[in-house]
C-alpha positions in Angstrom: 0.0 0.0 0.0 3.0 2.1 0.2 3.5 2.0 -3.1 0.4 3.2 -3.9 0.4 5.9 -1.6 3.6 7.4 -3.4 2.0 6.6 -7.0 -0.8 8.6 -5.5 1.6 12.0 -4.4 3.1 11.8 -7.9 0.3 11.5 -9.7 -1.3 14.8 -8.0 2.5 16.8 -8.1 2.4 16.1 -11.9 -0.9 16.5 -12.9 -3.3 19.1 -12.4 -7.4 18.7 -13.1 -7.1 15.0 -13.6 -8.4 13.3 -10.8 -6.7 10.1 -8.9 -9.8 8.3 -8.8 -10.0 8.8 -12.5 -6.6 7.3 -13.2 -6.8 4.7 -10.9 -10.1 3.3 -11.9 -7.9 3.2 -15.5 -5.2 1.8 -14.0 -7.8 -1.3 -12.4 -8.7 -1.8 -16.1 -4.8 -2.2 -17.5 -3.9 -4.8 -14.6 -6.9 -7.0 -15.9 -5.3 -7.3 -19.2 -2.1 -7.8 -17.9 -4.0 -11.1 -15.5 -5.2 -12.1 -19.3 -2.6 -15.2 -19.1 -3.6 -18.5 -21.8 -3.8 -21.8 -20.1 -3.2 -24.0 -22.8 -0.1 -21.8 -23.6 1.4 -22.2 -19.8 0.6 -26.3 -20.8 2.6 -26.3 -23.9 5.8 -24.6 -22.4 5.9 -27.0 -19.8 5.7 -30.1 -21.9 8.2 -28.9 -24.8 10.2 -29.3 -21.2 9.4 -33.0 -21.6 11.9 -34.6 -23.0 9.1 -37.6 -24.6 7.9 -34.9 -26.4 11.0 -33.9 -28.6 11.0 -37.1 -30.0 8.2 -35.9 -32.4 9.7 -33.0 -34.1 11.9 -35.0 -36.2 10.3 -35.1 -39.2 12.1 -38.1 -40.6 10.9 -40.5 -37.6 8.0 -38.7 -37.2 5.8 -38.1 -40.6 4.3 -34.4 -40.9 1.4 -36.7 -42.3 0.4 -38.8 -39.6 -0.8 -38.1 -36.2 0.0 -39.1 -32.8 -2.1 -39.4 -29.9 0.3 -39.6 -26.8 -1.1 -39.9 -23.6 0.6 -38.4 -20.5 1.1 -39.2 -16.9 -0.6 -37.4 -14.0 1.5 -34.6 -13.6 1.8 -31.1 -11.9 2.7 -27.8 -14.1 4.1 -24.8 -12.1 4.7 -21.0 -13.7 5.5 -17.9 -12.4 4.6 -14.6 -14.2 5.6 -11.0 -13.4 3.4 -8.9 -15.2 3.9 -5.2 -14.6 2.2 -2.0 -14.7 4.5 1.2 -15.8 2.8 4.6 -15.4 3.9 7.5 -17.1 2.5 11.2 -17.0 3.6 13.3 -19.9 5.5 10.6 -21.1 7.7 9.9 -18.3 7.8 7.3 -15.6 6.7 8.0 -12.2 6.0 4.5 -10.8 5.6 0.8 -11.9 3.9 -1.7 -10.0 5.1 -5.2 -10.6 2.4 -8.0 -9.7 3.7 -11.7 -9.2 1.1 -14.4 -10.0 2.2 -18.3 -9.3 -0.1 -20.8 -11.1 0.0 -24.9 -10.1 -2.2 -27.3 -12.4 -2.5 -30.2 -11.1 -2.9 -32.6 -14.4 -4.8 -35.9 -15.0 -6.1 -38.1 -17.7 -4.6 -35.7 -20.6 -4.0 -36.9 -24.1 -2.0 -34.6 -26.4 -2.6 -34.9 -30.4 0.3 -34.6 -32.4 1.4 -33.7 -35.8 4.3 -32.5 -37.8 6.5 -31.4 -34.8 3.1 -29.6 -33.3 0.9 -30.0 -30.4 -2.5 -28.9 -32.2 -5.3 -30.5 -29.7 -5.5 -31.4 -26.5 -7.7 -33.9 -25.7 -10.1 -34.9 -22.5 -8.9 -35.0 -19.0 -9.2 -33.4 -15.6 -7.4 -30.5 -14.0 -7.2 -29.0 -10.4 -5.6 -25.4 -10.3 -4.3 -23.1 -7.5 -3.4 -19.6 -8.4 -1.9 -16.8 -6.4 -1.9 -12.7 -7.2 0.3 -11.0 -5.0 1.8 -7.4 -5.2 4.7 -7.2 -3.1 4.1 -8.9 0.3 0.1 -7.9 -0.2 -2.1 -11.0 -1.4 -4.3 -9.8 -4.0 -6.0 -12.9 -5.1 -5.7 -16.7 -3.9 -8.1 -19.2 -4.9 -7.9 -23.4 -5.0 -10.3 -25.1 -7.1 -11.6 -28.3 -7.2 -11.1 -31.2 -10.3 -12.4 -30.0 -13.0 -13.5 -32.3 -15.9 -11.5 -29.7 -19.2 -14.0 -29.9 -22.4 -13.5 -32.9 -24.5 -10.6 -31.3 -26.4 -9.1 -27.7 -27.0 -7.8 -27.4 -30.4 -4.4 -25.2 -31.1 -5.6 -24.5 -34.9 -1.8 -24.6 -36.9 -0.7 -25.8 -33.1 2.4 -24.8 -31.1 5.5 -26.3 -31.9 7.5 -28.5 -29.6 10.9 -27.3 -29.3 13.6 -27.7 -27.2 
């Protein structure tokens, strides 16, 4: 909160007529889109990790023609992301807040569709996740769920290649 309160003094020393109710309302609306993190791609940069997978971006043991349904083990994938929020008033910075979210899916039953060196469905399963928002030492968000049955698949369209 200390942070705030000296984003807060800036923001009235440097502006003049704008509100801080105003800006940080706007402010609320940029760290949503900065929260705005894909699942499936968190999933796919863990299992290019996997060394099983590698195997199927060689193209000459692995046909771009065929596909490959490979099934994987209950397993646990773990990121860390520090999105951060710079503000500027006429055009230069007078604070950034830096948010640190920590993500744990807990993975079961998953099947991962496979062709020409690209993950481009993922099929059925379960998932339990646990996610935590913090900024600095002050929790802004924790919440557990439950297992939760994913849809049966989520296609990648072109897919996301597996590399190393």
């Amino acid at each position: 909160m200390k942070k705030i309160s000296s984003l807060r003094e800036a923001f009235s020393r440097e502006t003049k007529g704008i509100k801080w109710s105003v800006a940080f309302r706007e402010m609320i609306k940029q760290i949503a889109d900065l929260l705005n993190i894909g699942v499936p791609d968190i999933m796919v940069k863990a299992w290019n990790k996997y060394s099983l997978l590698l195997k199927y971006s060689d193209r000459e043991k692995y046909s771009p023609d065929e596909i490959f349904l490979v099934p994987l083990a209950e397993h646990t994938i773990k990121s860390e992301h520090h999105p951060y929020l710079e503000i500027l008033i006429n055009n230069r910075t007078v604070g950034k807040m830096v948010f640190d979210i920590n993500i744990s899916l807990m993975l079961e039953g998953i099947i991962l569709k496979i062709q020409d060196g690209k993950i481009k469905e993922i099929l059925t399963g379960s998932c339990k996740g646990k996610g935590t928002i913090k900024h600095g030492d002050f929790v802004i968000f924790e919440k557990a769920s439950g297992s939760i049955s994913l849809p049966g698949s989520m296609d990648l369209g072109e897919g996301l290649p597996i590399k190393p």
